[in-house]
C-alpha positions in Angstrom: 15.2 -14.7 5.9 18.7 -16.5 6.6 19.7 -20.5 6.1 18.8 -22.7 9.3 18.8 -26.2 10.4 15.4 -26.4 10.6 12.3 -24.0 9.9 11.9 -21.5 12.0 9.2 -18.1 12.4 9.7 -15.3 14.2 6.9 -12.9 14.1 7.2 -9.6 15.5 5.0 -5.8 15.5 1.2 -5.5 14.2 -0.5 -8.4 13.9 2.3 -10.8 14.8 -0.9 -13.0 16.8 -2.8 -13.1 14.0 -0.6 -13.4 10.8 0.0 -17.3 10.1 3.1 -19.1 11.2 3.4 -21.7 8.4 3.6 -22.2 5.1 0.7 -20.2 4.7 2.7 -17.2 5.7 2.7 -15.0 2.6 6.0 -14.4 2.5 7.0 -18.1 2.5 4.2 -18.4 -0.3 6.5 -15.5 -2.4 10.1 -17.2 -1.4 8.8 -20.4 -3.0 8.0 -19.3 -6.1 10.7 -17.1 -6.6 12.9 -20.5 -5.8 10.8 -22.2 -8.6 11.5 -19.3 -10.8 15.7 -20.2 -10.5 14.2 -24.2 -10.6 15.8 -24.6 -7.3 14.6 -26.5 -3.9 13.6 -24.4 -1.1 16.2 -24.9 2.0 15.6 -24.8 5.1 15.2 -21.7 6.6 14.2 -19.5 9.3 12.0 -16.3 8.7 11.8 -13.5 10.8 9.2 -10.6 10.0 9.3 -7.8 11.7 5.4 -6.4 10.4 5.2 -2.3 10.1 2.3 -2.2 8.4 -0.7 -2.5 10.3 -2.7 -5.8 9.3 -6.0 -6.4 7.9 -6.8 -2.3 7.7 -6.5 -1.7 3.9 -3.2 -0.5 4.5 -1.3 -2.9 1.3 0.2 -5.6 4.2 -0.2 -8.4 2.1 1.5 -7.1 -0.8 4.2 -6.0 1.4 4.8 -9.2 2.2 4.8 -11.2 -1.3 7.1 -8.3 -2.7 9.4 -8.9 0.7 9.3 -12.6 0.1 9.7 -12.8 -3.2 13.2 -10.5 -3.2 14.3 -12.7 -0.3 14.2 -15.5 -2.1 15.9 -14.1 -5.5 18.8 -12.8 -3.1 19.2 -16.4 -1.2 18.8 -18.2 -5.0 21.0 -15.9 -6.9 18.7 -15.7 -9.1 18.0 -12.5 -11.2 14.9 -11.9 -12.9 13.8 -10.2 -16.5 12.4 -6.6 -15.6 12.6 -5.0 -18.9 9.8 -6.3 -21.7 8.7 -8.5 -19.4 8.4 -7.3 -15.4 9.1 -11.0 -14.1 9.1 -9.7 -10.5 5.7 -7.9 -11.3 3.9 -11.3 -12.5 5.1 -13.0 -9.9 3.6 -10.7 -7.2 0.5 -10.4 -9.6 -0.2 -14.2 -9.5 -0.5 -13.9 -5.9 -2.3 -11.2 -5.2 -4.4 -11.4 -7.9 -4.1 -7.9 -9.2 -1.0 -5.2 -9.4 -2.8 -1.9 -7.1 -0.6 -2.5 -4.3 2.0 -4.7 -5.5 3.0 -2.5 -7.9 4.1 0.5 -5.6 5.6 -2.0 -3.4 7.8 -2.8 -6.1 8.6 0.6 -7.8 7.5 2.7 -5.7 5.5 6.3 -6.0 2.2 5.9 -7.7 1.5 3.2 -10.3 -1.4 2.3 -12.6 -1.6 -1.3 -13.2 -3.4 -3.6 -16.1 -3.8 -7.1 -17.4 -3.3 -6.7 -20.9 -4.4 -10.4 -21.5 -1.3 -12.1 -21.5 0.6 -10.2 -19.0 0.5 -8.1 -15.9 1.5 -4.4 -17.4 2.2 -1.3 -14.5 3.4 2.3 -15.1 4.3 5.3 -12.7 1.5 8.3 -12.4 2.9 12.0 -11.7 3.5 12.2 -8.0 3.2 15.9 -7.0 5.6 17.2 -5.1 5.0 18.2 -1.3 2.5 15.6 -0.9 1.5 14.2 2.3 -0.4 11.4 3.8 -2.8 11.4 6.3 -4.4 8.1 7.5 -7.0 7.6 10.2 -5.7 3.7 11.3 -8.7 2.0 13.5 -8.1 0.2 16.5 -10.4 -2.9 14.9 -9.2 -5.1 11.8 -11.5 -4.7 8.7 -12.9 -7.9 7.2 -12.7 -8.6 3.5 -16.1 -10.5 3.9 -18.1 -8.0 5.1 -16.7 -5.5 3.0 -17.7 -7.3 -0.1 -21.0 -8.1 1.1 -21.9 -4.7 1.1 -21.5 -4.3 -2.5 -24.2 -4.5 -5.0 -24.5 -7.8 -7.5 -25.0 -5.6 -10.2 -24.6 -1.7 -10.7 -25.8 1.0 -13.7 -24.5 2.0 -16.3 -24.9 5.8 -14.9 -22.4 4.9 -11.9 -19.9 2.7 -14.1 -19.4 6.3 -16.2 -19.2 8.2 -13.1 -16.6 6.4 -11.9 -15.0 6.2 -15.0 -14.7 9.8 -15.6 -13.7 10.1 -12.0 -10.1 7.6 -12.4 -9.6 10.0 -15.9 -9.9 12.9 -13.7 -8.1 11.6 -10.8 -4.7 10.6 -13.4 -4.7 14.0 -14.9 -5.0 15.9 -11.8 -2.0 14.1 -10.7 -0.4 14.7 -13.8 -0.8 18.4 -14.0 -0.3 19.0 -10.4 -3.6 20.5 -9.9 -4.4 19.8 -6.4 -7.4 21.4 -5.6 -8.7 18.6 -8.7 -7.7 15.2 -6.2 -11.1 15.8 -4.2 -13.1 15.1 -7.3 -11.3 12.5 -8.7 -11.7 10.3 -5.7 -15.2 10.7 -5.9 -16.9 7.1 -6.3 -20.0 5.6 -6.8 -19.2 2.2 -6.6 -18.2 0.9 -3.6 -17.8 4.3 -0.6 -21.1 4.6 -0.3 -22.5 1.1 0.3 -19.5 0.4 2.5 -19.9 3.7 4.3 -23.7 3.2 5.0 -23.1 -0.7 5.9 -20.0 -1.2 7.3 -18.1 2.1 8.0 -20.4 4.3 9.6 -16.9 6.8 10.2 -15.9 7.4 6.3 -18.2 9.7 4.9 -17.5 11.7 8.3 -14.3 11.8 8.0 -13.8 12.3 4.4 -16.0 15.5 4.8 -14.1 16.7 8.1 -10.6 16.1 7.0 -11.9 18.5 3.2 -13.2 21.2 5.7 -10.0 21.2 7.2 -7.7 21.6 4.1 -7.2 18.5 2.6 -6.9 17.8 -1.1 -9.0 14.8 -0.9 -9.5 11.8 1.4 -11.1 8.3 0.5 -11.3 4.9 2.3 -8.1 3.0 2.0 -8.2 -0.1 -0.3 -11.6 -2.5 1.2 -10.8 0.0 4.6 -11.5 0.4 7.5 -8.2 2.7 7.3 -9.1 6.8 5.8 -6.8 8.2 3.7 -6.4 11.8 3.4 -3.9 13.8 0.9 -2.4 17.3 1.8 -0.3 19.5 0.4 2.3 22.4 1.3 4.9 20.4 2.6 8.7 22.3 2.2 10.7 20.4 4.4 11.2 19.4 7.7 8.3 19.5 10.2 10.8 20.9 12.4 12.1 23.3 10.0 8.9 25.0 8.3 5.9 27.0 9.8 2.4 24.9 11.4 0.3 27.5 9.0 2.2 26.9 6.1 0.6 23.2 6.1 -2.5 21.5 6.9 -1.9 18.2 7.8 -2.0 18.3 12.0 -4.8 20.3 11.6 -6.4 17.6 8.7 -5.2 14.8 11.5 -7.2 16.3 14.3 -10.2 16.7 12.2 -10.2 12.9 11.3 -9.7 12.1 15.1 -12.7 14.0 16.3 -14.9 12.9 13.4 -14.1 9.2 14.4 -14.4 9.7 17.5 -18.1 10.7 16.8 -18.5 8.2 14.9 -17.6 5.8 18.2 -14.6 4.5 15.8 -11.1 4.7 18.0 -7.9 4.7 16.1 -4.9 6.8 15.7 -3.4 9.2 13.3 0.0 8.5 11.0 1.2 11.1 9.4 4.0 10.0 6.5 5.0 11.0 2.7 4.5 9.0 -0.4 7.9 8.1 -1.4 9.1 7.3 -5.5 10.9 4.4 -4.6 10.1 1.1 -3.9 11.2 -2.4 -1.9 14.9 -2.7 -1.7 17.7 -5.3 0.5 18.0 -3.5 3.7 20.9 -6.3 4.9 22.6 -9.6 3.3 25.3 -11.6 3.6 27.9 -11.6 1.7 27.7 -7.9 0.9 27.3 -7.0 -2.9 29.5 -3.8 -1.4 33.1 -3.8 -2.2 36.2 -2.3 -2.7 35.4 1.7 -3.5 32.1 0.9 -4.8 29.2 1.1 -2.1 25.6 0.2 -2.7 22.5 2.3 -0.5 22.5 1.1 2.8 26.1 -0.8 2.2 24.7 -3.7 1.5 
C-alpha cells in the first residue's frame, strides 16, 4: 500500500478475478480502521496485493488480509498500538473476522488458542512440536461458506458436544507434551466432519483415512474446507539434505492425491512447515534501518 493521487487496485495471484476491487476489499476494510484507531483520514492510496494464499479453500485468506491491511495502515499512520494488557491489533482483526482462529496465528504466529472473555478478544500460543510438517490437499474448486453451513445440524447432543470437548483437551495436551502419535485422536470430531463429509465433501473422510495409513499424525478438513490438512512428523532439515525414509510426508502427499482422485476431487499437493512467527513489514519507506542497527529484512 503506498500514497497515490487517486485510488488505485492492483490484484495479482489466486483469486485476483474473484477477490473484490473496492472498498469492500478486506484489506482496505483493515487499513480504515487502523486509520480510525490513530483518528486520522484515510488518503488516497493505491493497493497492490499480490494473493499467496489460495482463496475461498479454508486456507485463513481472509485473515491474511485484515492482519496485512491493518499493519499497513499503522505503518502509513505512524500509529503504534497497545499489545501488552490489551492486544489492540488482536481486537481489531477480531471485530472483523468475527473470531481470533486464524487471525491470531496471522498475527503471532505458531499455534494459538483464542477466547472472548466477555469484554475482550484474549489469544495465547499452544506447544508447537518441533519437526512438524504440513500437508494440504488444495482442490481445484473454491468451497462455499453457504453450503458448508447448511450441512450442519440446527441442534446437536449433548453426547457429541462432550466428545468434542474431550477431543480439543486432548488435542492441546498432545501438542503440549509432544506426543505425536496422540494428534490423530484429538482431531477427531463429531460436530461438523461428518455432515460436511457425507454432504458436501465426499473426498475428506478418504483422504483423512489414506493420508493416517500412510504415516501421518493426523489429518482433518481445513477450517469450513474444501482444503485437507495433514500433520507429519520426522522432519531434521533440509529436504535436500536428509534421507526420503526418514520422513513421511511425500509419501502422506501421494496418498491424499490418489484418494482425491477417487473421490473425482482434482487438486494439488503443498507441502510447507508451521512457522512461530507471525505477519511482519516485508518493505517501507523511509526505512526504520539505520546507522549500525538493522531490522529483519532491512527494513
Amino acid at each position: 500500500v503506498s500514497l497515490g493521487h487517486y485510488i488505485w487496485y492492483r490484484l495479482q495471484g489466486d483469486g485476483a478475478d474473484a477477490v473484490p476491487t473496492d472498498e469492500s476489499n478486506l484489506v482496505v476494510v483493515a487499513l480504515k480502521k487502523a486509520y480510525a484507531m490513530a483518528g486520522k483520514e484515510v488518503p488516497t492510496l493505491k493497493y497492490t496485493c499480490t494473493n499467496r494464499i489460495p482463496y475461498a479453500r479454508g486456507l485463513g485468506s481472509s485473515s491474511a488480509a485484515i492482519v496485512g491491511g491493518i499493519i499497513a495502515g499503522l505503518v502509513l499512520s505512524g500509529h503504534k498500538l497497545k499489545m501488552w494488557g490489551a492486544e489492540e491489533l488482536l481486537q481489531i482483526a477480531c471485530d472483523i473476522e468475527g473470531h481470533p482462529d486464524n487471525v491470531a496465528p496471522a498475527i503471532y504466529g505458531g499455534i494459538q488458542l483464542g477466547i472472548h472473555d466477555g469484554q475482550r478478544w484474549r489469544s495465547e500460543r499452544v506447544n508447537m512440536p518441533a519437526g512438524l510438517q504440513v500437508v494440504v490437499f488444495i482442490p481445484n474448486t473454491i468451497g462455499k461458506t453457504s453450503d458448508a453451513r447448511k450441512a450442519l445440524p440446527k441442534e446437536y447432543s449433548i453426547k457429541d458436544c462432550v466428545y468434542n470437548i474431550g477431543r480439543i483437551a486432548w488435542l492441546v495436551n498432545a501438542l503440549a507434551t509432544n506426543h505425536l502419535d496422540n494428534l490423530k485422536f484429538g482431531v477427531q470430531d463429531k460436530l461438523h466432519q461428518p455432515q460436511r463429509g457425507e454432504k458436501v465433501y465426499r473426498h475428506l473422510m478418504p483422504m483423512i483415512k489414506a493420508a493416517e495409513s500412510a504415516g501421518a499424525c493426523c489429518c482433518y478438513l481445513s477450517g469450513a474446507g474444501p482444503s485437507v490438512l495433514a500433520i507429519t512428523s520426522g522432519q531434521s532439515g533440509d529436504i535436500f539434505a536428509q534421507r526420503e525414509k526418514e520422513r513421511v510426508d511425500r509419501a502422506v502427499a501421494d496418498a491424499m492425491l490418489a484418494a482425491a482422485a477417487s473421490a473425482g476431487m482434482d487438486g494439488e499437493v503443498f507441502i510447507t512447515n508451521p512457522i512461530l512467527s507471525g505477519a511482519y513489514v516485508a518493505e517501507v519507506s523511509p526505512s526504520f534501518s539505520s546507522g549500525l542497527v538493522t531490522y529483519k529484512g532491512d527494513v
